[in-house]
C-alpha angles and dihedrals in degrees: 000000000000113000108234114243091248087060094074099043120120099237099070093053094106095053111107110256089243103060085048093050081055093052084051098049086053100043094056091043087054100033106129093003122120125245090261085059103041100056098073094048085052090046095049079047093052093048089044090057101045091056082049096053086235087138114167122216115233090249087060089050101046090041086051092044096048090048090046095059101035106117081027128134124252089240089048093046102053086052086047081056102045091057086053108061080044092053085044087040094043081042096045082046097054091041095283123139 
């Protein structure tokens, strides 16, 4: 698998390498797929880390979110944005913050 770029900035560097393995695991599974496809395979992430206690603060998912759409375009970021607010509605939904 090729590491995304984000992967290696330095801003994620606090986050727990779990979590980050996490982030890996779900890069690859939606790599090339559209945002209708992708949002099963984020909700089924977001699940798995919440039965493995892997929860990110809100700080962590807007930092990952901002580094994954930077050298996006504007198109590509406001779908970036839309899954987001359905990831943080789907997480507020299962006792996320």
């Amino acid at each position: 698998m090729k590491v995304p770029e984000w992967f290696h900035n330095e801003r994620i560097q606090n986050i727990a390498p779990a979590k980050l393995q996490l982030l890996l695991n779900l890069a690859e599974q939606i790599e090339g797929k559209s945002q209708k496809e992708a949002m099963p395979v984020i909700m089924g992430a977001i699940a798995s880390a919440n039965r493995q206690r892997l929860n990110f603060t809100k700080d962590e998912f807007d930092l990952i979110f901002q580094i994954m759409k930077e050298g996006k375009s504007e198109e590509e970021k406001r779908q970036m944005d839309d899954a987001l607010e359905k990831a943080r509605k789907m997480m507020r939904g299962k006792g996320g913050r």
